[in-house]
N, C-alpha and C positions, 0 to 999 in steps of 0.2 A: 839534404844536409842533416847533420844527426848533432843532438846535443851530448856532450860528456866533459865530466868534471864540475858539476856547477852546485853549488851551497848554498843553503839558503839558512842565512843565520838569525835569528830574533833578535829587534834592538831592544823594545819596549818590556818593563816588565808589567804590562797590565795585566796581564793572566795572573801573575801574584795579587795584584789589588784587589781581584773579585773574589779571590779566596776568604776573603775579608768579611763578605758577604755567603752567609749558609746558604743564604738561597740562590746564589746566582754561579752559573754554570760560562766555562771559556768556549767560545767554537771550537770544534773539533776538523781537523779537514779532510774530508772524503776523496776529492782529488784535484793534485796541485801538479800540472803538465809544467817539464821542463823549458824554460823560455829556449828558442833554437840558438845555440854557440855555433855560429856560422862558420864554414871551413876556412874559409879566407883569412875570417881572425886568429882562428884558432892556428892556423899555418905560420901567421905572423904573430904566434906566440904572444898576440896582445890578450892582455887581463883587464880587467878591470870590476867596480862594484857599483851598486847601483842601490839610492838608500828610499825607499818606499813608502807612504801613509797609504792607508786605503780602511776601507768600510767595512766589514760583512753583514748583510743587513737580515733583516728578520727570516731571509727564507734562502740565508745562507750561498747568498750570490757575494761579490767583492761587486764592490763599488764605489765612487769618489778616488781615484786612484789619481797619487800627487806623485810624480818624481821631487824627493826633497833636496838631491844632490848625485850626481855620479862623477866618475874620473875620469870617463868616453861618454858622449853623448852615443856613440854607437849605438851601446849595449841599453839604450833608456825602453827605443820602441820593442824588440824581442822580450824584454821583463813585461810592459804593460801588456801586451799582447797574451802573454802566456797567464797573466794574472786574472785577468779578464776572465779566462776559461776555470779557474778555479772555483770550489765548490765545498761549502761547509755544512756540518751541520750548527745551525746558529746558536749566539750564546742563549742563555738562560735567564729569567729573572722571577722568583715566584712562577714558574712554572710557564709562563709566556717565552717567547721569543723575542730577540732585542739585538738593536744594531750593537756591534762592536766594534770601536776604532785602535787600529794598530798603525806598527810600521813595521818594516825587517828591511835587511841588507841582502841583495842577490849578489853574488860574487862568480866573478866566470873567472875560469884557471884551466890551462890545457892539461896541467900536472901539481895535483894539492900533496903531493908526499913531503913538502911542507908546512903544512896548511896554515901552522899555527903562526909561522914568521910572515905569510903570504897575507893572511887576514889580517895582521897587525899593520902591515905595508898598506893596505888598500883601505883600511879603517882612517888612520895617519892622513894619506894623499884627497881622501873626501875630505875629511877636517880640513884641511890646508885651502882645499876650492872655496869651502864655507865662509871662510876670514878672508 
């Protein structure tokens, strides 16, 4: 089964808050494996988003990984699965290494040639499960 179409958009702006901080550096990511968009979904043109907390910790592993919300539980185990595998180099502080807590949005789409009404759609329908 092969992944395509899939987005990974940042919710947090904690990368801006360390800016704040001369000394302190964001992760950088070295490699982040597409979570798999299964043919069956993808044939059935289901979409959906998938809203994530997770760790990177000092030696640039992910870990503590929270599903905070999604639209399909489908899509929750292929995002942890794939996240899991990802790999940073870790944030910064005074020249040490140090955990960083984020979150982002994984979004699966068989076809983004409208991305921008697509990600307002599936941003909208997380909100809506939250309340």
């Amino acid at each position: 089964m092969k992944t395509t179409h899939l987005i990974i958009a940042s919710l947090l702006a904690s990368i801006t808050s360390l800016a704040a901080f001369a000394e302190q550096t964001a992760p950088k990511p070295i490699s982040q494996p597409q979570p798999l968009y299964a043919f069956e979904l993808r044939k059935a043109c289901m979409e959906g988003a998938v809203e994530v907390a997770y760790t990177v910790d000092p030696k640039g592993n992910v870990t503590n990984l929270k599903i905070l919300s999604s639209t399909n539980r489908v899509f929750e185990q292929p995002t942890l699965e794939a996240m899991r595998r990802w790999k940073y180099t870790p944030a910064m502080e005074d020249g040490n290494p140090i955990s960083f807590v984020s979150k982002l949005l994984v979004m699966y789409s068989g076809d983004w040639n409208n991305s921008e009404t697509k990600t307002e759609v599936l941003v909208a329908q997380l909100r809506k499960r939250k309340s």
